[in-house]
The first five atom37 places (N, CA, C, CB, O) and aatype in JSON, in Angstrom:
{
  "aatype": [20, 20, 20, 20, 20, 20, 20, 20, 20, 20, 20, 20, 20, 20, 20, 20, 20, 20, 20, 20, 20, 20, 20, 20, 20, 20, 20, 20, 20, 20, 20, 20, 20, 20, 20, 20, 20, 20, 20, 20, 20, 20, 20, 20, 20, 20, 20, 20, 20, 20, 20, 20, 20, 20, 20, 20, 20, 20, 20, 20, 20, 20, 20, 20, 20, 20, 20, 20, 20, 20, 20, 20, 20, 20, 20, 20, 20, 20, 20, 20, 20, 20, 20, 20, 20, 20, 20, 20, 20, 20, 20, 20, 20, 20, 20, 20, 20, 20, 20, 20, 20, 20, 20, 20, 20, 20, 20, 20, 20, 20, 20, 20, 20, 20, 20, 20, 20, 20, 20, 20, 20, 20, 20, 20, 20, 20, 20, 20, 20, 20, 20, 20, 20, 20, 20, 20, 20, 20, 20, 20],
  "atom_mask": [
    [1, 1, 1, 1, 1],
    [1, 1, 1, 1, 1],
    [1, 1, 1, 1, 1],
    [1, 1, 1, 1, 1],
    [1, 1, 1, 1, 1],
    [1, 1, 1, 1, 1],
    [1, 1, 1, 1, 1],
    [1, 1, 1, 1, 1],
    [1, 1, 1, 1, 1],
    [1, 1, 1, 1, 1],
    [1, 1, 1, 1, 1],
    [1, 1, 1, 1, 1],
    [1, 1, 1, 1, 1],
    [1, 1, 1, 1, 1],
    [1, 1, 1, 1, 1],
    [1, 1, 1, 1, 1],
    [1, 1, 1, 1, 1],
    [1, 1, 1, 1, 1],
    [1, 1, 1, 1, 1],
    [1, 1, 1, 1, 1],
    [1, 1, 1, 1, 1],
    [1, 1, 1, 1, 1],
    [1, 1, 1, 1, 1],
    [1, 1, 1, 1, 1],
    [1, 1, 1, 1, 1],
    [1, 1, 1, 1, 1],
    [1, 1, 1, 1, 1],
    [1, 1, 1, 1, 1],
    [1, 1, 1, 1, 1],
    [1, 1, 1, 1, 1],
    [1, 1, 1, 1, 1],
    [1, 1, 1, 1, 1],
    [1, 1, 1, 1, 1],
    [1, 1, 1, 1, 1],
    [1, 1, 1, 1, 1],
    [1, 1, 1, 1, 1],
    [1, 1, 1, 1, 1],
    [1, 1, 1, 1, 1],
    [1, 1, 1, 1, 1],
    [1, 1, 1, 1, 1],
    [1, 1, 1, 1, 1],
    [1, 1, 1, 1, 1],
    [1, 1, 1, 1, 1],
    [1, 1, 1, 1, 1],
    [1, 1, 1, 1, 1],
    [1, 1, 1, 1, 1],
    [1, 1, 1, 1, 1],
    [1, 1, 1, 1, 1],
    [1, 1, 1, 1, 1],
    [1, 1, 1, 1, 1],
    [1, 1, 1, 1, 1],
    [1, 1, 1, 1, 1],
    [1, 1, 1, 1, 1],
    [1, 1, 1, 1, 1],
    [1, 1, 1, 1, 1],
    [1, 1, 1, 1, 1],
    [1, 1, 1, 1, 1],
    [1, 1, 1, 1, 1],
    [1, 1, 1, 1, 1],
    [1, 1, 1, 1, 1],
    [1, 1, 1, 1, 1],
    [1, 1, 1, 1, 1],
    [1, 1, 1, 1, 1],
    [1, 1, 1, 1, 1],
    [1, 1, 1, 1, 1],
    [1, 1, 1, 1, 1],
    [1, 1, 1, 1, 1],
    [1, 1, 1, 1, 1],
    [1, 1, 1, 1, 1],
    [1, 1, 1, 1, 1],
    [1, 1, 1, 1, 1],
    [1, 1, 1, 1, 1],
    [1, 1, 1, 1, 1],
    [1, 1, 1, 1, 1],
    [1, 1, 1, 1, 1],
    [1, 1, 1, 1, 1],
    [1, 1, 1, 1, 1],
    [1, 1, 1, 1, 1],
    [1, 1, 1, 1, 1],
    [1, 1, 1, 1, 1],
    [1, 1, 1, 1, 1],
    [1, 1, 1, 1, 1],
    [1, 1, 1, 1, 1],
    [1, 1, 1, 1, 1],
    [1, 1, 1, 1, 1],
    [1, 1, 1, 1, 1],
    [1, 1, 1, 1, 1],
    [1, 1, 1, 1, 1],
    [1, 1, 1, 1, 1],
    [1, 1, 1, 1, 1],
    [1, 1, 1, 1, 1],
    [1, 1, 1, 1, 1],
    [1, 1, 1, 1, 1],
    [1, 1, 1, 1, 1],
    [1, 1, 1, 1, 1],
    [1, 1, 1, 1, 1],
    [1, 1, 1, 1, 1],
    [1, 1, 1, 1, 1],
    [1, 1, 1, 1, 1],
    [1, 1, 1, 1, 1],
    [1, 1, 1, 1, 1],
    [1, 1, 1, 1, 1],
    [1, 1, 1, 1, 1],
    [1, 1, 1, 1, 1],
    [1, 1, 1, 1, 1],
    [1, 1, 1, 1, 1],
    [1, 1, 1, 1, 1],
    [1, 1, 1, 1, 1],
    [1, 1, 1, 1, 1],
    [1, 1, 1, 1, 1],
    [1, 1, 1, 1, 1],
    [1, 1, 1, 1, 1],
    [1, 1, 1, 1, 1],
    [1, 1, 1, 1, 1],
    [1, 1, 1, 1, 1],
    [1, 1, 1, 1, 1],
    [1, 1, 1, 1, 1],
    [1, 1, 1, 1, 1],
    [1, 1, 1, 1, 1],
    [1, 1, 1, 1, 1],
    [1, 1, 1, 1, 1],
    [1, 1, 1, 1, 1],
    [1, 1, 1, 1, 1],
    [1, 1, 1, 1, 1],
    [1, 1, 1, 1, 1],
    [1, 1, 1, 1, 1],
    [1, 1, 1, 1, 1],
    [1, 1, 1, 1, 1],
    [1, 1, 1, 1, 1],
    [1, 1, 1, 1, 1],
    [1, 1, 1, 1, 1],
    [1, 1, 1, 1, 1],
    [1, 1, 1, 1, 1],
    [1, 1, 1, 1, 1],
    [1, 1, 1, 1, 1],
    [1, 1, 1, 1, 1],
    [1, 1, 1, 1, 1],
    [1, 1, 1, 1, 1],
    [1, 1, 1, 1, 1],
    [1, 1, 1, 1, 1]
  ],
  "atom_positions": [
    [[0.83, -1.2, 0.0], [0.0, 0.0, 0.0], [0.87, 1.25, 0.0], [-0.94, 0.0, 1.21], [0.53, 2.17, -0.74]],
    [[2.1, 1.4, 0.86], [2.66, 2.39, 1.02], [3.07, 2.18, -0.7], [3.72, 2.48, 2.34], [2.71, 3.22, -1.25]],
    [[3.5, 1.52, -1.42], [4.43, 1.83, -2.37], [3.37, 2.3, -3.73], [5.52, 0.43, -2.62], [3.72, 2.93, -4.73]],
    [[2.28, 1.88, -3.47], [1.12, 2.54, -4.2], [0.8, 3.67, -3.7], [-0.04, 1.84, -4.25], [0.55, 4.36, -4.69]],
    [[0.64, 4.29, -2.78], [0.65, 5.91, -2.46], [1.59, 6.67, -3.04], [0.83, 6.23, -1.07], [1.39, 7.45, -3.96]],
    [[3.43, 6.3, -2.08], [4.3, 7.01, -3.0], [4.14, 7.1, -5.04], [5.66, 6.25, -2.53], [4.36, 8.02, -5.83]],
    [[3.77, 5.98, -5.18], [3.54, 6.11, -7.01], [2.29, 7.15, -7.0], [2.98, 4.29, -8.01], [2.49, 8.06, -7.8]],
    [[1.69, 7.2, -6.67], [0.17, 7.92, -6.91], [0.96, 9.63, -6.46], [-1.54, 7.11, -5.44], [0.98, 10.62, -7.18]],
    [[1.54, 9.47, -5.07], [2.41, 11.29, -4.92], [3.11, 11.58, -6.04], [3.75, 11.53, -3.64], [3.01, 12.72, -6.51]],
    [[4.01, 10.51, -6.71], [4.77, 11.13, -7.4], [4.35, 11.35, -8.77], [5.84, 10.59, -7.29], [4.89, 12.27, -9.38]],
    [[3.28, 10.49, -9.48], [2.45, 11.09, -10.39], [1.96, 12.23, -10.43], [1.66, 10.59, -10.51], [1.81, 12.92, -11.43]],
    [[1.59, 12.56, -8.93], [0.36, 13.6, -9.22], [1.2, 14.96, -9.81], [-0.68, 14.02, -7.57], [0.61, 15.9, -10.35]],
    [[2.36, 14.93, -9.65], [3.23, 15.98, -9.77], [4.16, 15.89, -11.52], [4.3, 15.79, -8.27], [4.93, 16.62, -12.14]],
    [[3.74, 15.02, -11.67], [4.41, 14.83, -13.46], [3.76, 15.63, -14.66], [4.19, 13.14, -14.07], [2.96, 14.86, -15.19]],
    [[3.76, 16.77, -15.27], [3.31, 17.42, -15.77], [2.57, 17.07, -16.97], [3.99, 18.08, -15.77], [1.6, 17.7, -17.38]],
    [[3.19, 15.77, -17.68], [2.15, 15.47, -18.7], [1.25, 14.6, -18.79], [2.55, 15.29, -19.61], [1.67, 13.76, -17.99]],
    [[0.12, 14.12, -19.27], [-1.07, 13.53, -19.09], [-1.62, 13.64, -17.81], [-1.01, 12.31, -19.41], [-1.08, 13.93, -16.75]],
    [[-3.25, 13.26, -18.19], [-3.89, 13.24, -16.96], [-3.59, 12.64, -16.13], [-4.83, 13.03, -16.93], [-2.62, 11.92, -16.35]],
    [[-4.21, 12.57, -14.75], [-3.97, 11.61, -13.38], [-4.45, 10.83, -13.72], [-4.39, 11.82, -12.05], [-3.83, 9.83, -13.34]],
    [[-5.72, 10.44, -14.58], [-6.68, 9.4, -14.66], [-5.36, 7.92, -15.54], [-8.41, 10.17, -15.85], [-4.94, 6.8, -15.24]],
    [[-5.16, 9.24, -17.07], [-4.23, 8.38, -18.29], [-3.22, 8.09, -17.56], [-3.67, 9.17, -19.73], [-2.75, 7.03, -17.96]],
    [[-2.41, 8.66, -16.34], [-1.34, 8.03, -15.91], [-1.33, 6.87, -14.75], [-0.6, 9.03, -15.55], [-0.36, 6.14, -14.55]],
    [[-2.9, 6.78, -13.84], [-3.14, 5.65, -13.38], [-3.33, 4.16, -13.74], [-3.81, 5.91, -12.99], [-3.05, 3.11, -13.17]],
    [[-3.86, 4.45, -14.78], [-4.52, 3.78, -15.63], [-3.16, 2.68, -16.57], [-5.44, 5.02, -16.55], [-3.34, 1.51, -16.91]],
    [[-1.95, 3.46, -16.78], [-0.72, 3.02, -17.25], [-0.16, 2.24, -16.24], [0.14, 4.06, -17.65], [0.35, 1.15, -16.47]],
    [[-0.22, 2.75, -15.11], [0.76, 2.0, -14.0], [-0.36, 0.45, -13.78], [1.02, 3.27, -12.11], [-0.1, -0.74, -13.96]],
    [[-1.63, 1.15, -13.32], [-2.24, -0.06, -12.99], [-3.47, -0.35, -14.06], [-2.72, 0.03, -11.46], [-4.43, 0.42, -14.1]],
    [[-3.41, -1.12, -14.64], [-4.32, -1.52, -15.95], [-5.36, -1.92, -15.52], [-3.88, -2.55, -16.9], [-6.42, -1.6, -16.06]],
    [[-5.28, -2.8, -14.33], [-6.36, -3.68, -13.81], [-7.8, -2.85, -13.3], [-5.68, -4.51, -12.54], [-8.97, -3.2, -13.2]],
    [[-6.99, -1.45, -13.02], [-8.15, -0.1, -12.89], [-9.16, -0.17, -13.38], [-7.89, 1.13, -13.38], [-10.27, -0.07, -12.86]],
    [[-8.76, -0.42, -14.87], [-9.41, -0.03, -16.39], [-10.68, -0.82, -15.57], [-8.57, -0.82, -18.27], [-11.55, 0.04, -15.44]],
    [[-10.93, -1.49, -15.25], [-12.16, -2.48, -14.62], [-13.03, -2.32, -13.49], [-11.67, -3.6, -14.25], [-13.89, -3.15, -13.17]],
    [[-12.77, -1.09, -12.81], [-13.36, -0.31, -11.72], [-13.4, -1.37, -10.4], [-14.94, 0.28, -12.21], [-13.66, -0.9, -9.29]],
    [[-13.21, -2.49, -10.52], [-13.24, -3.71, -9.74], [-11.87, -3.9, -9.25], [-13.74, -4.95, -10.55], [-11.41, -5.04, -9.22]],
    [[-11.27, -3.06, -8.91], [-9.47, -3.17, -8.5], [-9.77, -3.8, -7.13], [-8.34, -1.37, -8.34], [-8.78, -4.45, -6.8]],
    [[-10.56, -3.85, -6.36], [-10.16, -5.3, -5.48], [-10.03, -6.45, -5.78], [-10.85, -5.64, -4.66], [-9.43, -7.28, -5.1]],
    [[-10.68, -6.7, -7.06], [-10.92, -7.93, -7.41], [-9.44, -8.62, -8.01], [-12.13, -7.87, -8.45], [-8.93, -9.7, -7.73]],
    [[-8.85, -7.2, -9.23], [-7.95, -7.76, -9.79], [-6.5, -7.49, -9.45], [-8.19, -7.57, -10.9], [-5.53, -7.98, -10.03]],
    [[-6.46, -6.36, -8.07], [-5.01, -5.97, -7.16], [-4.37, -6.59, -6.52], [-4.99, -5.21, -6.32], [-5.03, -7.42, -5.9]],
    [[-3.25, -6.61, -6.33], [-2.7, -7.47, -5.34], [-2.57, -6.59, -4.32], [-1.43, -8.18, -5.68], [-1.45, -6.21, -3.97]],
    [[-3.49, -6.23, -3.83], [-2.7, -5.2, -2.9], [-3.19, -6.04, -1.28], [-3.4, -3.15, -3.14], [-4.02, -6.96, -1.32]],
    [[-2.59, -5.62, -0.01], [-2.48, -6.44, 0.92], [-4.21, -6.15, 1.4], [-1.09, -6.11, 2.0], [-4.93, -5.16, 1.26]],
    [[-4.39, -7.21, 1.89], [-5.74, -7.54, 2.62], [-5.76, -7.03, 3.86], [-6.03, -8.98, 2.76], [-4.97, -7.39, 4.74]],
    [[-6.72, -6.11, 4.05], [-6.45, -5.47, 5.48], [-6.88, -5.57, 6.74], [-6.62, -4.51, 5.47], [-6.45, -4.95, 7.72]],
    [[-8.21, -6.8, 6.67], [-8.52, -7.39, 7.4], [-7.18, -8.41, 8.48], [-9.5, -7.95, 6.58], [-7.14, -8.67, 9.68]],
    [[-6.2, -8.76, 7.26], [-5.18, -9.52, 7.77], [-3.72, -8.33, 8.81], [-4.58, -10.41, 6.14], [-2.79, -8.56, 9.59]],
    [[-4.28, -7.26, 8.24], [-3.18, -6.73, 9.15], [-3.06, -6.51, 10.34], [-2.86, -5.85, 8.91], [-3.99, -5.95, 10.92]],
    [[-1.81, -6.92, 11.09], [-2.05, -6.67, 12.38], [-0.91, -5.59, 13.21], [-2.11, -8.08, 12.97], [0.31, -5.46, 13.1]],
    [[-1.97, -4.87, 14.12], [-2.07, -4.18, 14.03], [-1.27, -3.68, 15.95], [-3.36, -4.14, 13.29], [-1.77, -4.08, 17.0]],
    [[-0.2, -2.9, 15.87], [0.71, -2.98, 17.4], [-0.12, -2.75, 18.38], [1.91, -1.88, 17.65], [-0.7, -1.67, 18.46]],
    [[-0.33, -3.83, 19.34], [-1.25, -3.34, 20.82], [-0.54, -3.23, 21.64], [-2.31, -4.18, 21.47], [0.36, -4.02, 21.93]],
    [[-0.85, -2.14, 22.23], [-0.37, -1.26, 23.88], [0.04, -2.23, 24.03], [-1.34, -0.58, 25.22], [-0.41, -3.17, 23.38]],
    [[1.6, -2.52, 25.42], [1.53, -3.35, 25.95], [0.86, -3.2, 27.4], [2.59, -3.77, 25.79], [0.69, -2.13, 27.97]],
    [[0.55, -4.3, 27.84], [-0.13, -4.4, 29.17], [0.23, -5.12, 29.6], [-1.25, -4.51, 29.39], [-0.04, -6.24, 29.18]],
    [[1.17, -4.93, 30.83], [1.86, -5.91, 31.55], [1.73, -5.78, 32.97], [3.18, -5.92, 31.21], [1.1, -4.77, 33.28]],
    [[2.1, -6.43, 33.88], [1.94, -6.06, 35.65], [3.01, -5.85, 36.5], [1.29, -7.14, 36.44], [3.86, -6.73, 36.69]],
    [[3.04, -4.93, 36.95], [3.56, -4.7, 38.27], [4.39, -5.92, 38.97], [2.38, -4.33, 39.11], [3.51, -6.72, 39.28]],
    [[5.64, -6.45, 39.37], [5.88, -7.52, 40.26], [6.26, -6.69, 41.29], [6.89, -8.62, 39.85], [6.55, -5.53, 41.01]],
    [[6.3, -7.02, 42.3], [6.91, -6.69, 43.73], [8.34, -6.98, 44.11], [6.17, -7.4, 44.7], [8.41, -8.11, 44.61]],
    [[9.12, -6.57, 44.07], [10.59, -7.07, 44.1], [11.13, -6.37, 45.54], [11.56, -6.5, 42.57], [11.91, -7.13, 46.13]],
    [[10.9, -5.18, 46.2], [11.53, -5.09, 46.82], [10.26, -3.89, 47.76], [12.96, -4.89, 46.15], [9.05, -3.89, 47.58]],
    [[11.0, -3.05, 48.68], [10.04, -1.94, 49.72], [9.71, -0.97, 48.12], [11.29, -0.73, 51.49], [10.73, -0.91, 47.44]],
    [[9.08, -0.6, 47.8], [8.5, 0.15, 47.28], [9.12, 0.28, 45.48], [8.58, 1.31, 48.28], [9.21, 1.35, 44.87]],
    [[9.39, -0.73, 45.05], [9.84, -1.22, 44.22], [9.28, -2.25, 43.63], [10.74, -1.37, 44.49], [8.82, -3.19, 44.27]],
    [[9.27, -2.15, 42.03], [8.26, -3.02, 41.78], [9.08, -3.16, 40.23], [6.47, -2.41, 41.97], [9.98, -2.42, 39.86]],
    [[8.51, -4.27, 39.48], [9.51, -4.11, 38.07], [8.31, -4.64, 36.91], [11.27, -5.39, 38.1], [7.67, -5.68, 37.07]],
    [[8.15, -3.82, 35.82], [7.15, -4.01, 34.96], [7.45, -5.26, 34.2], [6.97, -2.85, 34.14], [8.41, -5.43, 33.45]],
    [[6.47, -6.12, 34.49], [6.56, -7.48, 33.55], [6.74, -7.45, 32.11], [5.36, -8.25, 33.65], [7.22, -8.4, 31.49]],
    [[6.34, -6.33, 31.58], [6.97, -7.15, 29.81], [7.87, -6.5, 29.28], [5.93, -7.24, 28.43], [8.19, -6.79, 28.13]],
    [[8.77, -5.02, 30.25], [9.65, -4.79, 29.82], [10.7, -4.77, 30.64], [9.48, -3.98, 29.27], [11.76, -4.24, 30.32]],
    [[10.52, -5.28, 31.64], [11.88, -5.46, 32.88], [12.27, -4.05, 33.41], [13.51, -6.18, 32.14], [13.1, -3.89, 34.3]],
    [[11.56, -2.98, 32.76], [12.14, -2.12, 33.72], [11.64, -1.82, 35.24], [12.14, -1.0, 33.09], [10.5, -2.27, 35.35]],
    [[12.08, -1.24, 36.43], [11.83, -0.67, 37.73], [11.61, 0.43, 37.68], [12.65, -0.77, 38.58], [12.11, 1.4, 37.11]],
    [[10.31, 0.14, 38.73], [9.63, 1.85, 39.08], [9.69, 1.92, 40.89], [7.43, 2.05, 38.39], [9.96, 1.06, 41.73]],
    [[9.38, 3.09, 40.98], [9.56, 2.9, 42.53], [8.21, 3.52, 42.93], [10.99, 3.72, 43.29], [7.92, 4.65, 42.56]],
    [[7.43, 2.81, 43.66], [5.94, 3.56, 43.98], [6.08, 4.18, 45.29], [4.57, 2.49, 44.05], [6.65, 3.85, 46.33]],
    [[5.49, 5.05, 44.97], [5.85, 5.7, 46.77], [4.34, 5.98, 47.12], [7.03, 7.59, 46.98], [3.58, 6.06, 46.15]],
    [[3.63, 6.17, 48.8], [2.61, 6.84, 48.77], [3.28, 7.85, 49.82], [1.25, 6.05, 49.05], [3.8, 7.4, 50.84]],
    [[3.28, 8.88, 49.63], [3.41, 9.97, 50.75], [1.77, 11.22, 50.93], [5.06, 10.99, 50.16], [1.29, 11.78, 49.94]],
    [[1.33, 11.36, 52.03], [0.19, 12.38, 52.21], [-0.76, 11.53, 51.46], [0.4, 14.02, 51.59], [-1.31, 12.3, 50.67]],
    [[-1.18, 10.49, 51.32], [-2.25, 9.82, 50.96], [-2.19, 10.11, 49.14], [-3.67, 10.42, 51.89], [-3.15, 10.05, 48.37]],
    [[-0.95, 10.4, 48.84], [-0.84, 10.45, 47.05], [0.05, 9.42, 46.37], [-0.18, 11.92, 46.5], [1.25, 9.27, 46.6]],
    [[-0.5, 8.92, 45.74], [0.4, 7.62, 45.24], [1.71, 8.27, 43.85], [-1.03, 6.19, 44.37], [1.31, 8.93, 42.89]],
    [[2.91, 7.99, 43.99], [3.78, 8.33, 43.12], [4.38, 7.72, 42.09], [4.48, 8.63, 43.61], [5.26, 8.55, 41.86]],
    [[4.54, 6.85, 41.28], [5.25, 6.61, 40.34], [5.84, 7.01, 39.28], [4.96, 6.16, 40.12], [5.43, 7.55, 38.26]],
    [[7.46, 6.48, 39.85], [8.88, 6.64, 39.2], [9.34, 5.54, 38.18], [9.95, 6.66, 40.33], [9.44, 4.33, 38.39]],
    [[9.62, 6.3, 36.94], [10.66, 5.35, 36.05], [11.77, 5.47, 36.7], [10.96, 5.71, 34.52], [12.11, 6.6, 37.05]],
    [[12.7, 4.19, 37.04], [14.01, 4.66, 37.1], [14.84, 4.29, 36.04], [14.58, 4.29, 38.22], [16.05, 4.52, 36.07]],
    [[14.44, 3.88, 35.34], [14.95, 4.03, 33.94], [16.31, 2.91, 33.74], [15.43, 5.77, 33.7], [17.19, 3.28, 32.95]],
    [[16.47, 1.7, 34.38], [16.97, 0.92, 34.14], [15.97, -0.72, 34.41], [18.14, 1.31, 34.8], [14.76, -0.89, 34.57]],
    [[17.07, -1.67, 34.36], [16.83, -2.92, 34.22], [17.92, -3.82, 35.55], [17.14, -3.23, 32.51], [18.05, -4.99, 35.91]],
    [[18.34, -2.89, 35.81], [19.59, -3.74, 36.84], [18.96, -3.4, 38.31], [21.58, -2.95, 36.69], [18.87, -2.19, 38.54]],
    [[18.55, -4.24, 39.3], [18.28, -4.31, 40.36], [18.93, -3.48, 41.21], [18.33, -5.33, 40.61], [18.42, -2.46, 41.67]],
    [[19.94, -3.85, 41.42], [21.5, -2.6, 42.06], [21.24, -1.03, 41.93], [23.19, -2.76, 40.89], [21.56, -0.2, 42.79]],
    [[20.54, -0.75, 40.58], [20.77, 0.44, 40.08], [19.69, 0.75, 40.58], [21.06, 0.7, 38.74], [19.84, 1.52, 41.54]],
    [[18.61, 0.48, 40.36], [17.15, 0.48, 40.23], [16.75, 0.61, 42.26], [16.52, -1.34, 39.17], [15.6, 0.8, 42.63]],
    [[17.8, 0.5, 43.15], [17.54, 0.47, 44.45], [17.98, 1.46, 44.63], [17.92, -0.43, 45.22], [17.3, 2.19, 45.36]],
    [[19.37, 2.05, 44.09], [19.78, 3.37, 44.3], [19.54, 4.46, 44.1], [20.41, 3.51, 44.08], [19.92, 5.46, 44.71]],
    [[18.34, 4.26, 42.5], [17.71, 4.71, 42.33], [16.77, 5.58, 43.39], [17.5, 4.02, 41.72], [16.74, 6.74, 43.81]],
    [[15.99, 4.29, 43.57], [15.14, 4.46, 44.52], [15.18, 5.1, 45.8], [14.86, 3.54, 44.7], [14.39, 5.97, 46.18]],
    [[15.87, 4.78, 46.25], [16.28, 5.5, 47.16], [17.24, 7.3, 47.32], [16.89, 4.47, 47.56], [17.65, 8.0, 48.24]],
    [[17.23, 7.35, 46.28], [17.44, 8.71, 45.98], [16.27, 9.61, 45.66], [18.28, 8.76, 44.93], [16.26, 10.74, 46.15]],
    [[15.02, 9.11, 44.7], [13.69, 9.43, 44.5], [13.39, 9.44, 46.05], [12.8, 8.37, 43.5], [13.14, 10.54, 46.54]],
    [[13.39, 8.64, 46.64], [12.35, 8.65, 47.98], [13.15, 10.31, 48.38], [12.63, 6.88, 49.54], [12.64, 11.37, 48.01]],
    [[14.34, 10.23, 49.13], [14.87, 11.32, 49.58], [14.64, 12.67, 48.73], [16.19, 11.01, 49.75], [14.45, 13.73, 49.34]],
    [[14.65, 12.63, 47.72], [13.95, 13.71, 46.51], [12.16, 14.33, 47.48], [13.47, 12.34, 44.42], [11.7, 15.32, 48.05]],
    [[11.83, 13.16, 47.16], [10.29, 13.65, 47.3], [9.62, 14.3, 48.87], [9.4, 12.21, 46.94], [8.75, 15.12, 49.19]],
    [[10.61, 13.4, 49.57], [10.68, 13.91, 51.23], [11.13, 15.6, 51.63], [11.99, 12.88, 52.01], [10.78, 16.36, 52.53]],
    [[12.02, 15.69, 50.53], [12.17, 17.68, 50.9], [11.44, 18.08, 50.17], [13.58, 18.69, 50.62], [11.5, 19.31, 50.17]],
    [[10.31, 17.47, 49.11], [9.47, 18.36, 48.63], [8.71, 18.69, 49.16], [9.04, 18.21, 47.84], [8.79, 17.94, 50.13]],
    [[7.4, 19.7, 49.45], [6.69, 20.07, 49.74], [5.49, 19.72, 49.17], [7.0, 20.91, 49.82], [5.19, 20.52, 48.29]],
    [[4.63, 18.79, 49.33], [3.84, 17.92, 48.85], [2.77, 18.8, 48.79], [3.7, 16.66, 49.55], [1.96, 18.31, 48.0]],
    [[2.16, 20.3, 49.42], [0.91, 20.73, 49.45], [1.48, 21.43, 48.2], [0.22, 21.51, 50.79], [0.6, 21.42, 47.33]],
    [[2.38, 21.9, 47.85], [2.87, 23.04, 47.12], [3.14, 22.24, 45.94], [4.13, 23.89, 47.76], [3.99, 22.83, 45.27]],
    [[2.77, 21.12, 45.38], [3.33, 20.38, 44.26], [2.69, 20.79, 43.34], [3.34, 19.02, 44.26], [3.48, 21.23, 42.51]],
    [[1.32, 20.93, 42.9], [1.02, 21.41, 41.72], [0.24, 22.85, 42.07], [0.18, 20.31, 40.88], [-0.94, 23.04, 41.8]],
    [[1.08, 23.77, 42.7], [0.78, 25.3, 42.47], [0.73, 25.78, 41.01], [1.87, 26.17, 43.18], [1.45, 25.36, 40.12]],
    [[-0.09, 26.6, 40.91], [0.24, 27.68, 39.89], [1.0, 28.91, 39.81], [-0.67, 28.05, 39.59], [0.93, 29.73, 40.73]],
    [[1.76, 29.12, 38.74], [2.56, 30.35, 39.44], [1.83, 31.84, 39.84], [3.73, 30.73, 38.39], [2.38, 32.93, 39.77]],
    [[0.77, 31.64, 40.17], [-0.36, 32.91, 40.51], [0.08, 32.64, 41.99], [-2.39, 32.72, 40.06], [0.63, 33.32, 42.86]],
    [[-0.45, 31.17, 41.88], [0.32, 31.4, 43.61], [1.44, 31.11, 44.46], [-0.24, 30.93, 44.42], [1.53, 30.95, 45.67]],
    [[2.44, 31.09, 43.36], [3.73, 31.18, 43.59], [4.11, 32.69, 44.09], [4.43, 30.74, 42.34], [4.79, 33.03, 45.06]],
    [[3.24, 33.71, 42.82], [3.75, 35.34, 43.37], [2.88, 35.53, 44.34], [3.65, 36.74, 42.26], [2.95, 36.72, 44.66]],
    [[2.02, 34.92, 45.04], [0.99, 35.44, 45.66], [1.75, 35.01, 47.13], [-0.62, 34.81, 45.19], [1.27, 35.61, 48.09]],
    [[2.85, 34.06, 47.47], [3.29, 33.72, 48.42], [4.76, 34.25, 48.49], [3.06, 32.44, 48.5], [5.45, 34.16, 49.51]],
    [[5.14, 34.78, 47.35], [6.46, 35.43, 47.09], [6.21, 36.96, 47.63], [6.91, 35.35, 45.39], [7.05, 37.67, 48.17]],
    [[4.65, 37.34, 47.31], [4.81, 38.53, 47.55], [4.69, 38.86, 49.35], [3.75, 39.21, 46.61], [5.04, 39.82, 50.03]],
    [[4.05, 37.61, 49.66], [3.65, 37.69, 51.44], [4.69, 38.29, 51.92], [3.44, 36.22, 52.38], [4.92, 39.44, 52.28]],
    [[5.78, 36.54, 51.86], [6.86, 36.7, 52.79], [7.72, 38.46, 52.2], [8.03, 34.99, 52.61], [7.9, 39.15, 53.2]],
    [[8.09, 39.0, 51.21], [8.36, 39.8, 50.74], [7.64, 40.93, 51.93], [8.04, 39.63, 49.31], [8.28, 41.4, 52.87]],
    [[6.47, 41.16, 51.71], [6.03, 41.89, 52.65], [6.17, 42.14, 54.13], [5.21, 41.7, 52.5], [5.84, 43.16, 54.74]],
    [[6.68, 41.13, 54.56], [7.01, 40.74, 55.83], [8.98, 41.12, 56.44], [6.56, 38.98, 55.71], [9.42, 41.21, 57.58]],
    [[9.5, 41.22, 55.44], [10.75, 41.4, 55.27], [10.78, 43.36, 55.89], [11.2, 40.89, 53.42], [9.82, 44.13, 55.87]],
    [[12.28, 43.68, 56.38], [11.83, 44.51, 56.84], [12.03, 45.6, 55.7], [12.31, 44.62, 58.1], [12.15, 45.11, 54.57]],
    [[12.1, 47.26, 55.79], [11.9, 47.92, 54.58], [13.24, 48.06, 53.74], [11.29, 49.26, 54.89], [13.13, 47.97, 52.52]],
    [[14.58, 48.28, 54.34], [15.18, 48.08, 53.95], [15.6, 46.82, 53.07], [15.48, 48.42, 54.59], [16.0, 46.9, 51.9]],
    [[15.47, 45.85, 53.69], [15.88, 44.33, 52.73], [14.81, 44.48, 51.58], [15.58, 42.52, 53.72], [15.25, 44.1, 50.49]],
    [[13.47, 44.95, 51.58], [12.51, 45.03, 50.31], [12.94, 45.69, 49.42], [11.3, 45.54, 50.47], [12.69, 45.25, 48.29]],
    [[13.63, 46.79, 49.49], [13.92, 47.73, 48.6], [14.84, 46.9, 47.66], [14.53, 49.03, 49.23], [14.55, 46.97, 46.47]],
    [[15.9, 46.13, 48.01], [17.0, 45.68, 47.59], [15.84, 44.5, 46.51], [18.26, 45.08, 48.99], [16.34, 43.68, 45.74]]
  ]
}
């Protein structure tokens, strides 16, 4: 199919004869308006077609888990009643703990109420403490 499109692009752009007289040359069987009948072209019922993969979760370690159909490790965390999941972006157990354990310590100095602020209220808390500062340090 693809190689019948590219022929059909690159016709359409050939300056002499019609689209019809130059289809009609490449594929004769046209001439018969019945071109399923007499094409070889692929059956598309038969094609198949890439599905998502869907694989599960194993449990390998504290908050570590490794995706069944591609071996990689994620690290699930729940902190404040919010569930987290991390790629750590390997396949090696070793790595994939050190990983982990660097994510956990990551997420622990974050500030979990403040995670998806907007920056409206980013200046809106920039401007508080700001206000609170004494007059001299504001000016600066």
């Amino acid at each position: 199919m693809l190689l019948v499109n590219e022929t059909l692009y690159q016709l359409s752009y050939t300056p002499t004869g019609s689209w019809n007289q130059r289809f009609t040359l490449l594929f004769p069987e046209a001439r018969t308006r019945d071109c399923s009948r007499n094409c070889n072209l692929a059956n598309f019922s038969q094609v198949k077609h890439s599905k998502s993969q869907t694989g599960t979760f194993e449990r390998v370690a504290e908050c570590l888990y490794r995706y069944s159909t591609t071996g990689a490790y994620f690290a699930i965390f729940k902190i404040k009643d919010r569930q987290t999941r991390v790629n750590l972006q390997t396949r090696d157990l070793a790595t994939a703990k050190r990983k982990r354990d660097a994510e956990k310590a990551k997420l622990i100095k974050t500030d979990q109420d403040k995670r998806n602020c907007t920056l409206g209220e980013y200046v809106k808390t920039y401007l508080e403490t700001k206000s609170q500062l004494a007059a001299k340090t504001r000016h600066r």
